[in-house]
C-alpha positions as CSV (number, residue, x, y, z in Angstrom):
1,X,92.3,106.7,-79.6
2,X,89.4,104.3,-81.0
3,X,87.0,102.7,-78.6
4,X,87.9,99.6,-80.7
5,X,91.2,99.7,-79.7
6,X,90.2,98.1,-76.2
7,X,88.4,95.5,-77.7
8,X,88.5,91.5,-77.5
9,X,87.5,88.1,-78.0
10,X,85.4,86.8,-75.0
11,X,83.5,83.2,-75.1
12,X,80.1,83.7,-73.1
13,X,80.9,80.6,-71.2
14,X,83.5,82.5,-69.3
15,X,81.3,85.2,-68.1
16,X,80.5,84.2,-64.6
17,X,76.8,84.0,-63.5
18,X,77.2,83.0,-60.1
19,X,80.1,83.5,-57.6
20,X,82.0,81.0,-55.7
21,X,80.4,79.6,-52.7
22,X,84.1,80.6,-51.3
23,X,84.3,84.6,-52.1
24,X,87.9,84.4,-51.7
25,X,88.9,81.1,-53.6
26,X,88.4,83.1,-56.7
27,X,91.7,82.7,-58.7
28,X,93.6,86.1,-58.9
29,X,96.1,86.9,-62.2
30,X,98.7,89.8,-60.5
31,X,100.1,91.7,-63.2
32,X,103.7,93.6,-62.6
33,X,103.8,96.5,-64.1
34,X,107.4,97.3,-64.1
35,X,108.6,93.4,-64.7
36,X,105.4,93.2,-67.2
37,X,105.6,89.7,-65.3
38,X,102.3,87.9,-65.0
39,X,101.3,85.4,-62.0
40,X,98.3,83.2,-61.1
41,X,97.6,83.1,-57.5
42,X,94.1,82.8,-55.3
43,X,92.1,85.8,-54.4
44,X,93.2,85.1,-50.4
45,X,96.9,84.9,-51.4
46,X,96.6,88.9,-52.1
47,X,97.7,89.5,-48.4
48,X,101.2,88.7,-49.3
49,X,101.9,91.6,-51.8
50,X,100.1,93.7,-49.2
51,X,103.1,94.8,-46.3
52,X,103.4,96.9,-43.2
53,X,102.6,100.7,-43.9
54,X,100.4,100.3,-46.6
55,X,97.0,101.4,-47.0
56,X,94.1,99.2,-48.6
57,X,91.0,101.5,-49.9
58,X,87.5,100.3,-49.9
59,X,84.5,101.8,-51.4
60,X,81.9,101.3,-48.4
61,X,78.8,102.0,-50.7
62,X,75.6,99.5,-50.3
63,X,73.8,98.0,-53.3
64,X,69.8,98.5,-53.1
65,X,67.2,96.7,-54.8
66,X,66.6,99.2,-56.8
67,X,65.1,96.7,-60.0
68,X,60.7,96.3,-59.8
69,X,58.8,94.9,-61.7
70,X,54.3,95.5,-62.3
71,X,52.5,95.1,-64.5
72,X,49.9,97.7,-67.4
73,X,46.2,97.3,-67.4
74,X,46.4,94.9,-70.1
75,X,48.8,92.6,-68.1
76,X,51.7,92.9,-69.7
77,X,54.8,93.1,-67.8
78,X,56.6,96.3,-66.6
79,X,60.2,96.5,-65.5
80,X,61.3,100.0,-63.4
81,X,65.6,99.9,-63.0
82,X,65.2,103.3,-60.9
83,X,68.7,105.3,-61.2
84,X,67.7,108.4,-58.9
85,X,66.1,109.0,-56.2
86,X,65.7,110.3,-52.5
87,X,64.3,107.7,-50.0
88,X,62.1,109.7,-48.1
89,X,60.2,110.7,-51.5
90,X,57.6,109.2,-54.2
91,X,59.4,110.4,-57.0
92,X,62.2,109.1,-59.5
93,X,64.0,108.3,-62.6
94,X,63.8,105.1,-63.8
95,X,64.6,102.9,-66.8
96,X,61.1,101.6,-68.3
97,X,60.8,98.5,-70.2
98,X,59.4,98.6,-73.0
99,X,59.4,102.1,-72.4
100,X,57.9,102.9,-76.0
101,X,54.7,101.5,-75.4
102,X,54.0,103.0,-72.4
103,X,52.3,106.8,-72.7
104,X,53.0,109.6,-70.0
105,X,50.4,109.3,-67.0
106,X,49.8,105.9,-67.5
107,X,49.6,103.8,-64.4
108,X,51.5,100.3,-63.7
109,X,50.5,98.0,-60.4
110,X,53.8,97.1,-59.2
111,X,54.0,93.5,-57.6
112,X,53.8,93.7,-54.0
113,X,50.4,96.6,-54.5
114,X,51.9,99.8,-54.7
115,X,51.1,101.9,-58.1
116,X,53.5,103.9,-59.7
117,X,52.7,106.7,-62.7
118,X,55.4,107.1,-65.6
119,X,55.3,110.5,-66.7
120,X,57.8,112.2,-69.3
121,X,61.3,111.8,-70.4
122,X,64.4,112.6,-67.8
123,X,68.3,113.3,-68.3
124,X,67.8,109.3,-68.3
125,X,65.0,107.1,-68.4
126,X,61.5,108.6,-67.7
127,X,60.0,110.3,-64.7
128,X,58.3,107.7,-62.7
129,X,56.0,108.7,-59.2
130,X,54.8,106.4,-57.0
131,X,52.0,106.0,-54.3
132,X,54.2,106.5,-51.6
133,X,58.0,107.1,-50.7
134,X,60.5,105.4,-52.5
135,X,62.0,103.1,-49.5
136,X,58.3,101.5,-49.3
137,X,58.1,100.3,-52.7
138,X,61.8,99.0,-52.8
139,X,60.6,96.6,-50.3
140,X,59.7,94.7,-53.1
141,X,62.8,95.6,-54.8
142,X,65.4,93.4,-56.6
143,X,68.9,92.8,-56.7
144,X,70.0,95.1,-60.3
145,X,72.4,92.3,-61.7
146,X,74.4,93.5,-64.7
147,X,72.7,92.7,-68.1
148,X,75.4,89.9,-68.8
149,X,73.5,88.0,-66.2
150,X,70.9,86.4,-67.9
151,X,69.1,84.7,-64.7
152,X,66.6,86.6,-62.7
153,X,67.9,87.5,-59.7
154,X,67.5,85.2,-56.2
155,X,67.3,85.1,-52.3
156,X,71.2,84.9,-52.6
157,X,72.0,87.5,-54.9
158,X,70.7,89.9,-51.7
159,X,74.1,88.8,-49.9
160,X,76.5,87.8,-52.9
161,X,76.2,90.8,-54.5
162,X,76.9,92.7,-51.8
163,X,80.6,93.3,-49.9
164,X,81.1,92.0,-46.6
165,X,82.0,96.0,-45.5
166,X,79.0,97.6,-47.8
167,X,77.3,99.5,-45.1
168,X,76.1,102.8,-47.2
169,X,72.7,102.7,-49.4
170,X,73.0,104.0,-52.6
171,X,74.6,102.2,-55.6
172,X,72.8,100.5,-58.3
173,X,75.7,98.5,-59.5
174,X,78.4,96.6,-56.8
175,X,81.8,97.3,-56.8
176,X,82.7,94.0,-58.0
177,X,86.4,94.0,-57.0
178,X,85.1,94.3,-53.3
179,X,83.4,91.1,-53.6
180,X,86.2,88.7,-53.2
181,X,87.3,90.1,-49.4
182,X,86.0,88.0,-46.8
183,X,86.6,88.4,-43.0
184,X,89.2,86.1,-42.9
185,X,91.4,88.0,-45.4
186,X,90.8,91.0,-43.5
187,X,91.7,89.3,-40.3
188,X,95.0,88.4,-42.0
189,X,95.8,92.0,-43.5
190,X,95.1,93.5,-40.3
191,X,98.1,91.6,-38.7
192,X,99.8,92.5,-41.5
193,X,99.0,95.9,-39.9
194,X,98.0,97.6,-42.8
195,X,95.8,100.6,-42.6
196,X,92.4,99.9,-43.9
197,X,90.2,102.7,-44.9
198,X,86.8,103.5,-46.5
199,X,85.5,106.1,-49.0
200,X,82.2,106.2,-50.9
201,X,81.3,106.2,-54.5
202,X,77.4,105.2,-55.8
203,X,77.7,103.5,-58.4
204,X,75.7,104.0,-61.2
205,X,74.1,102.1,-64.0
206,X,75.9,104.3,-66.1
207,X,78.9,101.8,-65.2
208,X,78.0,99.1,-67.5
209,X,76.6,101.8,-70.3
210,X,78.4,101.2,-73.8
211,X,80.9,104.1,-74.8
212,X,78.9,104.8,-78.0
213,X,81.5,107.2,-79.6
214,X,84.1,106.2,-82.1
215,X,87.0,107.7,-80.1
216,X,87.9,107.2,-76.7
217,X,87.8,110.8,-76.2
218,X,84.9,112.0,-77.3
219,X,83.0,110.3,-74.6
220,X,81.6,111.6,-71.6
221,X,81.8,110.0,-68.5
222,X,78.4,109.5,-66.3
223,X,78.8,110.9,-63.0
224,X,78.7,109.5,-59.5
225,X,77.9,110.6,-56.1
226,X,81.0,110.2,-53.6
227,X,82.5,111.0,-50.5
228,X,85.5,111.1,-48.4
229,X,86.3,112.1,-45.3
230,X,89.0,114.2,-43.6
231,X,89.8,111.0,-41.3
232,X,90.0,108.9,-44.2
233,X,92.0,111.4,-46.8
234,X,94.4,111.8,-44.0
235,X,95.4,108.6,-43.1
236,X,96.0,107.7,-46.8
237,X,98.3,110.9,-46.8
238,X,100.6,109.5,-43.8
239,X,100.8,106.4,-45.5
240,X,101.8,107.5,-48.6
241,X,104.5,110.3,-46.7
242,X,105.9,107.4,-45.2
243,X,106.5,105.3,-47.8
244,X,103.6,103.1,-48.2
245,X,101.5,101.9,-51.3
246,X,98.1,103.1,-51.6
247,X,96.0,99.5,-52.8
248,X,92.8,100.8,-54.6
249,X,90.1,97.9,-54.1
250,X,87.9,99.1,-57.5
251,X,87.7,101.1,-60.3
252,X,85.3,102.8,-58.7
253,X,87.7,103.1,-55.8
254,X,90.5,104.5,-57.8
255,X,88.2,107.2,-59.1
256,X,87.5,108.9,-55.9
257,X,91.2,108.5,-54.6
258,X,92.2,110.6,-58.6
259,X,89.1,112.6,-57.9
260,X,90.2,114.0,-54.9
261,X,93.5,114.4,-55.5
262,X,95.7,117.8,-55.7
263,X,98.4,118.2,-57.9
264,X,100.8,117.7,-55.1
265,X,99.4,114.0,-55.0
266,X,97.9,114.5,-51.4
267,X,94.4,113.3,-51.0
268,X,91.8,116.0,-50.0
269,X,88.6,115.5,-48.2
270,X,85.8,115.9,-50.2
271,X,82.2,115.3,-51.6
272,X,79.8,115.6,-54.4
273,X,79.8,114.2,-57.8
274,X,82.3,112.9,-59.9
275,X,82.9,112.3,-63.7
276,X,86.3,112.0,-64.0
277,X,86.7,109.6,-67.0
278,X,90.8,108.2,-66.6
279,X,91.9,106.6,-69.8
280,X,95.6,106.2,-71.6
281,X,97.2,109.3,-70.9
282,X,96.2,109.9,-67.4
283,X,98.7,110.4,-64.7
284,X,97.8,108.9,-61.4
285,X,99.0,110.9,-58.6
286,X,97.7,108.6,-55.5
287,X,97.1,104.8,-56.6
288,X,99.9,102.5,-56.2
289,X,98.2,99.6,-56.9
290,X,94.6,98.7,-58.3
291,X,92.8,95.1,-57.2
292,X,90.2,94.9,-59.8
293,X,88.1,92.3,-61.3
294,X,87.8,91.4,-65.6
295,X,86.1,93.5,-67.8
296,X,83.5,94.0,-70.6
297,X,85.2,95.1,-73.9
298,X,85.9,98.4,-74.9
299,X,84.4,99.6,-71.8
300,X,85.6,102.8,-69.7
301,X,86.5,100.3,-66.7
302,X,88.6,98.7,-69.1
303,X,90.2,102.2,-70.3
304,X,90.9,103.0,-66.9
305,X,92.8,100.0,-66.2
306,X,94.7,100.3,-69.5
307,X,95.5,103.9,-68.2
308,X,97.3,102.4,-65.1
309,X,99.1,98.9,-66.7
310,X,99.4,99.8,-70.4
311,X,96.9,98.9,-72.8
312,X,99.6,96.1,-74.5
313,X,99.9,94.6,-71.6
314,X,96.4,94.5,-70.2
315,X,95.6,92.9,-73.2
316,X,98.2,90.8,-73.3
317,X,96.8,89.8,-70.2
318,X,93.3,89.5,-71.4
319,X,94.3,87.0,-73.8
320,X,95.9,84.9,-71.4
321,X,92.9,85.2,-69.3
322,X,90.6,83.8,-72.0
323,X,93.5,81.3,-72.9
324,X,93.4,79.7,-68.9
325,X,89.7,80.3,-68.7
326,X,89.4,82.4,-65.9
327,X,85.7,83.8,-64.7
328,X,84.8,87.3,-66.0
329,X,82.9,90.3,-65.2
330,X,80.9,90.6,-62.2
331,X,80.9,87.5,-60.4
332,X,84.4,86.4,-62.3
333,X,87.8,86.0,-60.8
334,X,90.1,89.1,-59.6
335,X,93.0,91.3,-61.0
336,X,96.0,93.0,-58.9
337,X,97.8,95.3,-61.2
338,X,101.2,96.2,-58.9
């Protein structure tokens, strides 16, 4: 398969830069995978495809601030997108830009006083140290928007691009489909009396990264840290056993459900890293159904939701999208592919 088969036309106008002041007014297309019948609906009328027995899956994971900015001895500007690191430590990895003008050793003065020292090339990015441990310095951290943002970052990016249940520090990107839940829809989905569970997957730059290779196959999937517990894997496994759909709130989500998976279909706990890369051709033993939000062209998010609906029809659906002008990407409206 090309990469250039999962292209498209997008206008930039349509690519959101700021969410609704109402998380869950977004507007929601719900795409039927056996009907191939496609619907427009609001993001809080999802609750009516969800029923009893069913299990919704959220990825719990907690976006940090992980984008500073200094500044060289001659004044110029610095900016550090840090993609690993342990809290407790001065040390990291970090996108630096313009990173080709900066030699190893030399020191930037971050804004807020702390120095850091960029040293030599990583797996990705450049070794960076600082003057103290890393959860200091992010202090003066900001929010890592997506590139197709093109505003800085402000005080209300520290909620908005956050989920409501995000209560586990470590992902550089937010798992956009999460952002549409708001209290009230789970208040409504519990007395629907759906099970509602969490797992955890960081996610990673790496998640907005252009596939570079010609074929979809020849590229290789950046990994991310995730988790899932025993709890967890086993209440997903009694609702499955019972009958119930398994709702998949993410791509990111959906990874850690296939991820885990044995060939049986039941869901085991586990932990580590991931790079499971799902793309036309994958079977999906555990996800039912995905809730999802629009994304960039020829991109492996894209892919994987090709993977579950059809390519045709996602694109089919694309079109349609473009066609009714729906919000895209990030801060852009939802997808529920049943």
């Amino acid at each position: 398969m090309k990469v250039s088969d999962f292209n498209y036309d997008l206008p930039k106008e349509l690519i959101a830069q700021r969410p609704l002041k109402e998380r869950d007014a977004a507007r929601l297309m719900v795409l039927d995978r056996r009907t191939k019948h496609i619907t427009e609906k609001v993001f809080r009328d999802i609750t009516g495809y969800l029923n009893p027995g069913d299990c919704l899956v959220l990825n719990d994971t907690r976006v940090v601030p992980v984008r500073l900015y200094g500044r060289r001895k001659t004044g110029a500007r610095v900016e550090l997108f840090l993609l690993d690191f342990r809290p407790e430590l001065p040390n990291a990895t970090a996108l630096v830009r313009p990173s080709k003008r900066i030699k190893q050793g030399e020191e930037i003065r971050m804004d807020g006083g702390r120095t850091a020292v960029v040293l030599g090339a990583a797996e990705a990015g450049r070794l960076v140290r600082f003057d103290g441990p890393v959860s200091e310095v992010l202090r003066q951290g900001h929010m890592p928007l997506p590139p197709y943002i093109t505003r800085r970052d402000d005080a209300g990016d520290r909620d908005d691009y956050q989920t409501v249940y995000a209560r586990r520090d470590g992902a550089t990107a937010a798992p956009t489909a999460g952002l549409h839940f708001t209290h009230e829809v789970f208040g409504e989905i519990e007395k629907k009396k759906v099970t509602v569970v969490h797992v955890t997957l960081h996610t990673g730059y790496g998640s907005f990264a252009p596939v570079a290779a010609k074929n979809v196959e020849d590229h290789v999937m950046h990994t991310e840290r995730f988790e899932i517990s025993k709890a967890v894997a086993d209440k997903i496994n009694r609702a499955k056993a019972s009958g119930g759909k398994i709702f998949a709130a993410g791509t990111t989500t959906t990874r850690v459900l296939e991820a885990s998976a044995a060939e049986t279909g039941k869901v085991v706990a586990s932990s580590g890293e991931t790079g499971l890369f799902i793309y036309p051709g994958y079977h999906f033993k555990v996800v039912d159904s995905i809730i999802t939000n629009f994304h960039l062209p020829s991109s492996t998010l894209l892919m994987l939701v090709a993977a579950f609906a059809g390519r045709d029809f996602v694109l089919e659906a694309y079109k349609r999208a473009v066609e009714d002008q729906f919000r895209f990407f990030s801060y852009g409206d939802a997808m529920l592919v049943l």
